[in-house]
C-alpha positions as CSV (number, residue, x, y, z in Angstrom):
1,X,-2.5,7.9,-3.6
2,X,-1.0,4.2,-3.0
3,X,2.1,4.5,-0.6
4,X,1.2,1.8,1.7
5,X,1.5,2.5,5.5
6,X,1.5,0.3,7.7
7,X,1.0,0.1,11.3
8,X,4.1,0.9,12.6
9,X,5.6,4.4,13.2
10,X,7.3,5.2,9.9
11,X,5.9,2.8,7.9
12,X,4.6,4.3,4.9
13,X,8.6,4.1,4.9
14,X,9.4,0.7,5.7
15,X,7.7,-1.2,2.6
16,X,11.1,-2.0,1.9
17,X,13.2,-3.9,3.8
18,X,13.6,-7.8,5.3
19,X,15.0,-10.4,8.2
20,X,17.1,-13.8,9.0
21,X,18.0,-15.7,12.4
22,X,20.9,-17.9,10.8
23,X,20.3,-20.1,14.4
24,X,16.8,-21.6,12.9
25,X,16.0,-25.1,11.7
26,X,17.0,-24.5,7.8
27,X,13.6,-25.4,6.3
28,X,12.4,-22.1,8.5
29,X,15.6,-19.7,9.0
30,X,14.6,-16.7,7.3
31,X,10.7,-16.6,9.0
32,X,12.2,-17.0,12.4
33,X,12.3,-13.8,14.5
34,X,15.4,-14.2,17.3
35,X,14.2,-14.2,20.9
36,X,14.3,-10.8,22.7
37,X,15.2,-10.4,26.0
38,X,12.7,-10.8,28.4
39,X,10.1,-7.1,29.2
40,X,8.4,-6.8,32.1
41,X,5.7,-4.1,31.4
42,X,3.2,-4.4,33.2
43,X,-0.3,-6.1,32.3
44,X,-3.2,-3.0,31.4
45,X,-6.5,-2.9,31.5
46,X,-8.2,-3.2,28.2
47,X,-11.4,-1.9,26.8
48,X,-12.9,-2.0,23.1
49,X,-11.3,1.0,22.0
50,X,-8.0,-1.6,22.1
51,X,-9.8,-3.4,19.1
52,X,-7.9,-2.8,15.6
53,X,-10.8,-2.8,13.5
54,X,-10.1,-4.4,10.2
55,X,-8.2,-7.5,12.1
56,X,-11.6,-7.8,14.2
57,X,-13.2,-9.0,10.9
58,X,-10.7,-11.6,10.4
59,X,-10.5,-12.0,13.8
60,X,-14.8,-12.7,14.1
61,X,-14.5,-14.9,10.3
62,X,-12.8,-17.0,12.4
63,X,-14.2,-17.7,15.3
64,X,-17.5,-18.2,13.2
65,X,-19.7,-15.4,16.1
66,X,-18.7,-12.2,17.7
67,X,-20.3,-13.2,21.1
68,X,-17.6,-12.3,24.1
69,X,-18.0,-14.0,27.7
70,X,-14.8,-12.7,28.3
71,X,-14.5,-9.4,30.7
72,X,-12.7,-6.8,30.1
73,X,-12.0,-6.0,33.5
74,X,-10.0,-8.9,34.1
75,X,-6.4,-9.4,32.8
76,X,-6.1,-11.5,29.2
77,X,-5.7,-15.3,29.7
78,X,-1.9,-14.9,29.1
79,X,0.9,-14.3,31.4
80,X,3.1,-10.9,29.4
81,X,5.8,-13.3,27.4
82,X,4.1,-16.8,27.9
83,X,5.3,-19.0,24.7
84,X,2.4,-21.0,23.2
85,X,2.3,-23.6,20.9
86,X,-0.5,-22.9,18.2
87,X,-2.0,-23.8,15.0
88,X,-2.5,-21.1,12.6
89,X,-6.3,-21.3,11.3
90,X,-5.8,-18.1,8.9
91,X,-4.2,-15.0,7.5
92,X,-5.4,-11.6,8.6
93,X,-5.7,-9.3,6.0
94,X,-2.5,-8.0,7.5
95,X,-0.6,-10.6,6.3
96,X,-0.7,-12.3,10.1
97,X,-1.8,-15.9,11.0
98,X,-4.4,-15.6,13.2
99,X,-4.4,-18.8,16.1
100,X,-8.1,-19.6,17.7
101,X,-7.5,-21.0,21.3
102,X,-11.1,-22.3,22.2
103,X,-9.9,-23.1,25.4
104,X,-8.8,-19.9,26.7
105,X,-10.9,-16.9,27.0
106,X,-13.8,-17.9,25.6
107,X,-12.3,-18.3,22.4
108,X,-9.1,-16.1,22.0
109,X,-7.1,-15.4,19.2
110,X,-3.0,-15.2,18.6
111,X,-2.1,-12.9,15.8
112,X,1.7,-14.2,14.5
113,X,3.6,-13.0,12.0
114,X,5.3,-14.7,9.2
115,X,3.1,-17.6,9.2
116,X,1.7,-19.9,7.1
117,X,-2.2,-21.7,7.4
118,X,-2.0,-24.7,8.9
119,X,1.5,-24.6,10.6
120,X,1.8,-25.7,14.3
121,X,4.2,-22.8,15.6
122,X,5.5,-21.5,19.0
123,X,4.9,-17.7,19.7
124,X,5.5,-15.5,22.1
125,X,2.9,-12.8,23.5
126,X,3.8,-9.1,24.4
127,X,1.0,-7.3,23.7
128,X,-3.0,-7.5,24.4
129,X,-6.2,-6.4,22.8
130,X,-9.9,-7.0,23.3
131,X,-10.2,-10.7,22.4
132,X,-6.6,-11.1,20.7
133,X,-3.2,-11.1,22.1
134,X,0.3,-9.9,19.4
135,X,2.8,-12.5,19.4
136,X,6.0,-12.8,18.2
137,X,6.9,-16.4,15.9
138,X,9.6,-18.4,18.4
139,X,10.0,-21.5,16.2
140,X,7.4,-23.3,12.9
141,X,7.1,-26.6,14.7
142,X,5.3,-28.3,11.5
143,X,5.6,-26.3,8.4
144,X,3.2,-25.8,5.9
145,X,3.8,-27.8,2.6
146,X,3.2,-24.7,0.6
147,X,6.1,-22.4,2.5
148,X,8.7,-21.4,0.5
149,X,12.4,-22.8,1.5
150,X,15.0,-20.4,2.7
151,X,16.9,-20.3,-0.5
152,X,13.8,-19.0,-2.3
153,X,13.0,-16.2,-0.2
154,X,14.7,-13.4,-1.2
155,X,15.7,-11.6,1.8
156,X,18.4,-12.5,4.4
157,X,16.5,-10.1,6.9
158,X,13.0,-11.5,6.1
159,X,11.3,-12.2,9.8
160,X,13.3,-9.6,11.8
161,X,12.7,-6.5,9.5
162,X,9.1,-5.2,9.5
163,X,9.1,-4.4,5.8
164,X,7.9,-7.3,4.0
165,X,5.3,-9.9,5.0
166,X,4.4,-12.3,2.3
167,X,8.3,-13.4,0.9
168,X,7.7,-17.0,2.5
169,X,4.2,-17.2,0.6
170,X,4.5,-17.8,-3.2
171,X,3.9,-15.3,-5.8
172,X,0.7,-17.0,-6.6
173,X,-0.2,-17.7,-3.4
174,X,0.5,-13.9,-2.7
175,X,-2.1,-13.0,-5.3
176,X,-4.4,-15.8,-3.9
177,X,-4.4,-14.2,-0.7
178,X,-4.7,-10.3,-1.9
179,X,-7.8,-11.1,-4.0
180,X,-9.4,-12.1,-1.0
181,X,-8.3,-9.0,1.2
182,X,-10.0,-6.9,-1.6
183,X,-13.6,-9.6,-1.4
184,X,-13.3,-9.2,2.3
185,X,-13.0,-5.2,2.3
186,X,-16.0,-5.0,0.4
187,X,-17.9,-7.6,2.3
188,X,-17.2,-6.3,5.9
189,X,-17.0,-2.5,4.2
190,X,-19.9,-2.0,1.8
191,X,-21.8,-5.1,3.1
192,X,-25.5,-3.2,2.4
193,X,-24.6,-3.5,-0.9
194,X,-22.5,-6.2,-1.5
195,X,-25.0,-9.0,-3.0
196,X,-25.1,-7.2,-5.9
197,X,-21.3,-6.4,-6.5
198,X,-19.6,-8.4,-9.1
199,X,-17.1,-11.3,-7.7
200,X,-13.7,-9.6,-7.7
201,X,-11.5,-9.9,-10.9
202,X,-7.8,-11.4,-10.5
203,X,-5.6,-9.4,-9.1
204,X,-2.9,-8.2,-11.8
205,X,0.8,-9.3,-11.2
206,X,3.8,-6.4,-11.1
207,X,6.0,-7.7,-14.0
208,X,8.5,-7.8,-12.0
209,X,8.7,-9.1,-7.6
210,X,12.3,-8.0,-6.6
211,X,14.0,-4.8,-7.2
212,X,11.2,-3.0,-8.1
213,X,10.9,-0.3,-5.8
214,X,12.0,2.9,-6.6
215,X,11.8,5.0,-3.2
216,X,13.2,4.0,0.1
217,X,13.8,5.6,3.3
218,X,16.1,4.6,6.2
219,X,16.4,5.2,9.3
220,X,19.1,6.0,12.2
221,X,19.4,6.7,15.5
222,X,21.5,9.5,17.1
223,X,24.3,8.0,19.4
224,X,24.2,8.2,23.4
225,X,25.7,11.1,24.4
226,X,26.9,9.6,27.9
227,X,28.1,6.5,26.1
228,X,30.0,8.9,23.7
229,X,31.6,10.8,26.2
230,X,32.8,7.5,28.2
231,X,33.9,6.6,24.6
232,X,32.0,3.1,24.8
233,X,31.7,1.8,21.0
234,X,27.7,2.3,20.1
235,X,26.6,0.2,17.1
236,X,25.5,2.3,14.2
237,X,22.2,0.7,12.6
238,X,20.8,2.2,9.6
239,X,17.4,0.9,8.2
240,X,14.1,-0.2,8.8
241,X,11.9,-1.1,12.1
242,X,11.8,-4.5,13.9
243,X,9.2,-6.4,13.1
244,X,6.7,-5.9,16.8
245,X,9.5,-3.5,18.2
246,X,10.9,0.0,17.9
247,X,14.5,-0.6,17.4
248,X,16.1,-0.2,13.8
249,X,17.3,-3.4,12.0
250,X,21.0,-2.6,10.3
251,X,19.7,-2.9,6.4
252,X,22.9,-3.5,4.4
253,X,20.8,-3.9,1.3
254,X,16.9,-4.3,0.3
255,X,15.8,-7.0,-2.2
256,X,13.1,-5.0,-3.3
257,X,14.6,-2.2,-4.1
258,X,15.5,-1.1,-7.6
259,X,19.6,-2.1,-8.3
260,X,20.7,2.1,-8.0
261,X,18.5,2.8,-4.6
262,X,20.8,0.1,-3.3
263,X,24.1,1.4,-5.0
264,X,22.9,4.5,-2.9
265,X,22.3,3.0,-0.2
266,X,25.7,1.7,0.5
267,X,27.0,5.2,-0.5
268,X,24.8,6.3,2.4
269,X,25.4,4.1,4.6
270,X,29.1,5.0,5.0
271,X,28.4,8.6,5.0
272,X,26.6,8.5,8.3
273,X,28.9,6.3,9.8
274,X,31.6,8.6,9.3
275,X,29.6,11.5,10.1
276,X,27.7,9.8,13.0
277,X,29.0,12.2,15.9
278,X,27.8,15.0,14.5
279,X,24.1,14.2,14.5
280,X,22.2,15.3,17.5
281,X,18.9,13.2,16.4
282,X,18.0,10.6,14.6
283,X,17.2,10.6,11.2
284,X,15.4,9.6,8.0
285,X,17.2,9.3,4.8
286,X,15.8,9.2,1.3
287,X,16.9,7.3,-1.6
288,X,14.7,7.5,-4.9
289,X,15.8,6.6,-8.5
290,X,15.4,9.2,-11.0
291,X,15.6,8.8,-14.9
292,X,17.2,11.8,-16.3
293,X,17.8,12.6,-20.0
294,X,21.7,12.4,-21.1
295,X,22.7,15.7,-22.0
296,X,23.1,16.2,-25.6
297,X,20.5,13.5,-26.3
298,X,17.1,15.8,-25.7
299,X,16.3,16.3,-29.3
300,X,16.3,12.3,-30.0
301,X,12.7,10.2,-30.1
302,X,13.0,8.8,-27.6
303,X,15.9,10.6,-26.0
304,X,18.3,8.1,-23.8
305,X,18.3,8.0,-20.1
306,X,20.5,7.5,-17.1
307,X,19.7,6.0,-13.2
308,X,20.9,7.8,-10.4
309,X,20.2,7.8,-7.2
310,X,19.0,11.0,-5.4
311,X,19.0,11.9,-1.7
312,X,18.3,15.6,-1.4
313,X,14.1,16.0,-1.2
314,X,14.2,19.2,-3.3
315,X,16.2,17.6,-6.0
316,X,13.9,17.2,-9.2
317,X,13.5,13.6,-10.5
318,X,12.9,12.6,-13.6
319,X,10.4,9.5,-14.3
320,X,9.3,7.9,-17.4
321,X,5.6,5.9,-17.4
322,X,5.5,4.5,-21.3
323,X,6.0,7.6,-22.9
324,X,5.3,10.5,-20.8
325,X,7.7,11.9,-18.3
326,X,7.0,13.4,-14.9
327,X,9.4,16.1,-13.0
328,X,8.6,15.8,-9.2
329,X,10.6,17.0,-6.1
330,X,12.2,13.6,-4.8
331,X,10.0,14.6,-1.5
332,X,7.1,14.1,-2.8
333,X,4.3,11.7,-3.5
334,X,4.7,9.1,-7.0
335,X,4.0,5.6,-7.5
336,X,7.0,3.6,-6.7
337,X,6.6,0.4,-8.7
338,X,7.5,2.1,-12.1
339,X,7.2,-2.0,-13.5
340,X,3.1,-1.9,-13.0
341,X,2.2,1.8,-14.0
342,X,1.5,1.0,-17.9
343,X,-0.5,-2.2,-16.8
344,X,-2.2,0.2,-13.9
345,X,-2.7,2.8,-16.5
346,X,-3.7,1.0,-19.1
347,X,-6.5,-0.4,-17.1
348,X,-7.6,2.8,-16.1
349,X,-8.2,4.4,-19.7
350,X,-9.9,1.1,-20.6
351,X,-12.1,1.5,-18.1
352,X,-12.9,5.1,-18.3
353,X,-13.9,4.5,-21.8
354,X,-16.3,1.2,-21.7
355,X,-19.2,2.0,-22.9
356,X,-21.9,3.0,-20.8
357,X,-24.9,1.1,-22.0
358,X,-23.0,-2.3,-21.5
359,X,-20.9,-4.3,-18.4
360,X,-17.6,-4.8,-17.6
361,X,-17.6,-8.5,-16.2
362,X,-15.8,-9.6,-19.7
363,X,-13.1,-7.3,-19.1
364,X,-9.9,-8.3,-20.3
365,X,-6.8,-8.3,-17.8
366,X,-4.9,-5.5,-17.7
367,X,-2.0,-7.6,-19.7
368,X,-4.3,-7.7,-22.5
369,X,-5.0,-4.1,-21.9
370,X,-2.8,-1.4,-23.2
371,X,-2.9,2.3,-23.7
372,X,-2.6,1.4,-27.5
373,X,-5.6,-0.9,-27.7
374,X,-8.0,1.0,-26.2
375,X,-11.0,1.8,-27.8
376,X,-12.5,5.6,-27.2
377,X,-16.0,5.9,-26.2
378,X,-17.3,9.3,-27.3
379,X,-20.5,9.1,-25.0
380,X,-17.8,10.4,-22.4
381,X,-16.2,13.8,-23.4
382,X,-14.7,15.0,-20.5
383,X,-12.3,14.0,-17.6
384,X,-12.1,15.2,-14.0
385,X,-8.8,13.6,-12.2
386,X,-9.1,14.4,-8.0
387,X,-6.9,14.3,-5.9
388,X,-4.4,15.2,-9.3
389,X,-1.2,15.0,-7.4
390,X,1.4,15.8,-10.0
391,X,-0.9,14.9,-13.1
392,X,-0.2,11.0,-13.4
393,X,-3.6,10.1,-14.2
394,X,-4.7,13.5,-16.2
395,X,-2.0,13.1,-18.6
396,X,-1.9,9.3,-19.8
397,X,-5.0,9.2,-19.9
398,X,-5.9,12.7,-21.0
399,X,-6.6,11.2,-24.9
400,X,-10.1,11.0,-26.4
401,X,-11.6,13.6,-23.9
402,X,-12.0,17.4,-25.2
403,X,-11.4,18.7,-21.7
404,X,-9.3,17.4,-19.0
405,X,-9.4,19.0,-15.4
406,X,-7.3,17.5,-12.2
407,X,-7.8,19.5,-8.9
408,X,-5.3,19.0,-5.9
409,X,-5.1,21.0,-2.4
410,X,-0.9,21.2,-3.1
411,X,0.8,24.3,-4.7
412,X,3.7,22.2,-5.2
413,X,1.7,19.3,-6.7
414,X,-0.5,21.3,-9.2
415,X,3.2,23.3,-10.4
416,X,4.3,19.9,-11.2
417,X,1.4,18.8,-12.5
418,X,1.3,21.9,-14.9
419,X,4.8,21.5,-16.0
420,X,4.1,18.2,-17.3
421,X,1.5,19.4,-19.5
422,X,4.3,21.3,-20.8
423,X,7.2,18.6,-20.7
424,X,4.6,16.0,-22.7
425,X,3.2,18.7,-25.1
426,X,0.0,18.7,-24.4
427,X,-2.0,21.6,-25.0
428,X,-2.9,23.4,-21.7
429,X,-6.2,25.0,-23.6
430,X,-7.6,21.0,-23.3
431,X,-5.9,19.7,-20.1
432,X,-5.1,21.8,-17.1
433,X,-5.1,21.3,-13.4
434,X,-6.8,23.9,-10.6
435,X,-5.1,24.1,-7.0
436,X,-8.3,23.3,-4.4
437,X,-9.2,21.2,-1.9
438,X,-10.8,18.3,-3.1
439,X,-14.2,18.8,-1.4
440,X,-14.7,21.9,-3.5
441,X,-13.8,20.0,-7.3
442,X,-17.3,20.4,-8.4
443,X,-17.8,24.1,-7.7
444,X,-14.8,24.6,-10.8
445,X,-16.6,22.2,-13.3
446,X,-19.4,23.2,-16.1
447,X,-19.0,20.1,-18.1
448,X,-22.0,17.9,-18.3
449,X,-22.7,15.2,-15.7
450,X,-23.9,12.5,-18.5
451,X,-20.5,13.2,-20.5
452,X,-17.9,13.2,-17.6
453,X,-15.6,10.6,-15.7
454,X,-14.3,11.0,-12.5
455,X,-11.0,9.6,-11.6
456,X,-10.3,9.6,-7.7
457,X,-7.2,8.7,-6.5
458,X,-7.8,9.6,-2.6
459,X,-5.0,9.8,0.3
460,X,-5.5,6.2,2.2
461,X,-8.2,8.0,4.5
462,X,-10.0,7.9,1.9
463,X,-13.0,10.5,0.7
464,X,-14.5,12.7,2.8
465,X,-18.1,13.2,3.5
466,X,-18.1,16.4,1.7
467,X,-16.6,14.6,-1.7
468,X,-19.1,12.3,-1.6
469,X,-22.4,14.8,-1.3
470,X,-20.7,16.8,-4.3
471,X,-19.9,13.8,-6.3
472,X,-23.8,12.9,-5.4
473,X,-25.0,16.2,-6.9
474,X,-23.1,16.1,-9.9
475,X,-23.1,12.5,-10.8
476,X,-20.7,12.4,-13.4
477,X,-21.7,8.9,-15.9
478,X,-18.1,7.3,-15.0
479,X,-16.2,6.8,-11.8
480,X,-12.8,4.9,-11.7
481,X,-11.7,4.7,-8.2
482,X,-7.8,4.1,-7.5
483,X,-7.4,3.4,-3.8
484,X,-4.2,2.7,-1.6
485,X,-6.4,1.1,1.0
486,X,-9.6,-1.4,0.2
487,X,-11.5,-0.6,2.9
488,X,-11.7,2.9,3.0
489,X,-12.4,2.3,-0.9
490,X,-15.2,-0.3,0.1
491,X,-16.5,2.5,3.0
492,X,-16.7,4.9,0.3
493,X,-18.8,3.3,-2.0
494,X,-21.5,2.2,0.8
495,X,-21.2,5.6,1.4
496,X,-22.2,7.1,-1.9
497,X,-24.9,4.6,-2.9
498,X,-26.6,5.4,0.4
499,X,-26.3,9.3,-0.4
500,X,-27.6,8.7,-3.7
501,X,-30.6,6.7,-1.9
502,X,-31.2,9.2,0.1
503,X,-32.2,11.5,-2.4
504,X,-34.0,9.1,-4.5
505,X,-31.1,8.9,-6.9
506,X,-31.0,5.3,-9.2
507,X,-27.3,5.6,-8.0
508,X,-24.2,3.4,-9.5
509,X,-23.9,0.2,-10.7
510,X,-20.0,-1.3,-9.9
511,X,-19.1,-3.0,-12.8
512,X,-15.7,-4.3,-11.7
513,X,-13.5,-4.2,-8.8
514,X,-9.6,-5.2,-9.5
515,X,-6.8,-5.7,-7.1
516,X,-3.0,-4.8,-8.3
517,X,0.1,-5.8,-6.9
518,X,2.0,-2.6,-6.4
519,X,3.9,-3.9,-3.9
520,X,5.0,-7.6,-4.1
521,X,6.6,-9.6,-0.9
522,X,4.1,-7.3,1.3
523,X,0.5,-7.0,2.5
524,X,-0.5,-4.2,0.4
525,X,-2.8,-4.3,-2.4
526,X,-3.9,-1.2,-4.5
527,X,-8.1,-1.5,-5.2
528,X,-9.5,-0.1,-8.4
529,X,-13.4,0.1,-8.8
530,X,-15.4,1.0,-11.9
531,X,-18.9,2.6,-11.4
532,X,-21.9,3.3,-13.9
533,X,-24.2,6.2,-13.4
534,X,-27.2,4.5,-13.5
């Protein structure tokens, strides 16, 4: 599954939205977050279970050691709120600059946001970790050369809202940086085996970098009731989080949002303003586009479509990868970059179908690489998609196998999944899907090892440790991993080559590990890794 979450509260939601300070120097307006007022929480104690693990990579890359003089007793090196003037030295795999301050405690760091490498910024601090101190960006002293200007960045909200990080980085210089956040995952992540990985391929580029998201959720807070009883005028802001705060950001509209989510939105919007008294509690609103067929047209090849905009989470929605269609409740879990799925896809059933005896490393890009072009290898007969969800993978790339079995833990999901079958005409005798938790997929399955693929497409937690001791007992010839979140992805394969040497087993040889951009303007990258039974 690939809905990014970040680490904010609601923000597998919040992949969406943007920020401006209109009172900025104009080469830096829209990466300029406005001054809060002034907090006075008080300065805690801090211990190692403070340390965000991924950023501590980045964090110890930098400062080229990870020795620590530094107590953790004592208070950081910073009064709470102390501006600083720093020069960024990198980019966390966050999307943060990361500031070394050799100086001060032995060598602390300054995560900032919105930042380029090599700009001399002011920042603020408000929060502390073990070795590293959160700041927000006050002011880019000395831009970089290679920041984007404000007319190019997309979003008038871009540095206030929490949804997007990347919009004042180029789109090359976007894929630049998330082909490294894949190398590093597996470095820091599966670094037993890494030597002997191949160098990670390009990452491949959504078609499209605006207007391409198809699901977005707002939120809203409930009004004071004391205020509303003295009738004091409360603002009504419906959006997304703050960037380093809890408060909602008033979203009028969302750049990367597909042109009907925003038609909804505005529809929205004024609904719960004029409704406003009557909610007791805050809320979260969904908007998703849906692609139904125009009645009367059903019996045409192709049939012709409409866009609408749907806010119930029961309502069905209709959405069209290539040629297959997929009913889902508007609740659930789908890819939300429609733009990328044939490239995604097409990727996929290439490399589910390379051939076994041979390696990947002249692998075409997945622009090159379509559902129509590739070439079937019949050494591989039989498909197992986990973690099925509603049969995305299954389906497309259900051709050239006799059998085809996806297993998911979700009623729901495997209902869906089994009405597609039907909605695509595809015979349920060769492709059907088995509600079960994922740790139990192999227990269902009497198609030989030497002759099977496995697709997993895991939650961003990853597999667990059950998976993996299944997977290692029935060693099925292919693997194409689809992961949401590189270093779980990374963990997981250290994980089952260690299993596999545990037992004696020759293991897997990775024959390619590929990056793509499901979500342009943020940090996110979705990881896809081929394996070889060796």
């Amino acid at each position: 599954m690939s809905e990014p979450l970040a680490a904010a509260p609601a923000a597998s939601n919040i992949t969406n939205a943007e920020p401006s300070n209109d009172s900025a120097p104009a080469a830096v307006v829209a990466t300029v977050a406005a001054p809060g007022p002034k907090r006075t929480k008080k300065v805690k104690k801090l211990t190692k279970k403070d340390i965000d693990e991924v950023l501590m990579h980045d964090i110890i890359d930098l400062r080229g050691h990870n020795q620590w003089d530094w107590d953790p007793k004592t208070p950081p090196p910073f009064q709470n709120f102390e501006e600083l003037e720093v020069t960024i030295g990198s980019l966390a795999q966050s999307g943060e600059g990361l500031a070394l301050l050799p100086d001060r405690g032995d060598g602390w760091v300054v995560v900032v946001p919105f930042v380029v490498p090599g700009e001399r910024v002011k920042a603020r601090v408000y929060r502390h970790n073990w070795g590293y101190s959160h700041a927000d960006l006050v002011e880019v002293m000395q831009p970089a050369q290679n920041r984007l200007t404000e007319s190019d960045i997309l979003c008038k909200y871009f540095g206030t809202c929490a949804g997007c990080q990347l919009q004042h980085i180029s789109y090359p210089d976007q894929m630049k940086f998330k082909r490294q956040v894949v190398h590093n995952a597996f470095k820091n992540y599966a670094s037993k085996y890494f030597a002997i990985l191949p160098p990670v391929d390009p990452v491949s580029q959504s078609p499209i970098q605006s207007q391409y998201r198809t699901k977005i959720t707002p939120h809203f807070e409930a009004q004071n009731p004391k205020h509303q009883s003295a009738g004091v005028v409360q603002p009504v802001n419906i959006g997304f989080l703050q960037a380093g705060k809890r408060r909602i950001l008033d979203i009028e509209e969302c750049p990367i949002a597909t042109p009907i989510v925003n038609e909804g939105m505005k529809v929205m919007r004024e609904q719960v303003k004029a409704n406003i008294a009557s909610y007791k509690k805050g809320a979260t609103m969904l908007l998703r586009e849906s692609n139904p067929i125009v009645p009367g047209t059903e019996d045409n090849n192709p049939p012709s479509t409409t866009k609408i905009c749907v806010t119930d989470h029961k309502e069905s929605i209709t959405e069209w990868v290539g040629k297959f269609r997929f009913d889902y409740p508007a609740g659930s879990f789908f890819q939300n970059n429609n733009a990328i799925l044939p490239s995604l896809i097409g990727y996929v059933k290439q490399q589910l179908h390379l051939p076994l005896t041979s390696s990947s490393s002249t692998t075409p890009a997945p622009s090159e690489t379509t559902s129509t072009s590739t070439t079937l290898n019949h050494e591989i007969k039989y498909l197992v998609d986990a973690y099925c969800g509603s049969g995305l993978f299954g389906i497309t790339c259900h051709e050239g196998f006799k059998k085809v079995l996806g297993v998911e833990i979700s009623a729901a999901s495997i209902s869906c999944a089994t009405n597609n079958l039907v909605l695509n005409k595809l015979s349920t005798e060769t492709t059907a899907f088995h509600l079960d938790d994922a740790d139990k997929i192999f227990a269902h399955i009497d198609f030989p090892s030497n002759e099977t693929a496995l697709i997993i497409d895991p939650p961003r937690k990853g597999c667990s440790g059950e998976f993996l001791d299944q997977m290692v007992a029935f060693l099925p010839a292919r693997v194409v991993y689809v992961s949401c979140n590189v270093q779980t992805q990374a963990r997981d394969l250290e994980g089952l080559l260690d299993r596999c040497h545990a037992k004696g087993l020759p293991g897997y040889k990775v024959e390619a590990i590929r990056g793509f951009d499901l979500f342009p303007q943020t940090r996110h990258v979705e990881g896809v890794m081929t394996l070889t039974r060796l």
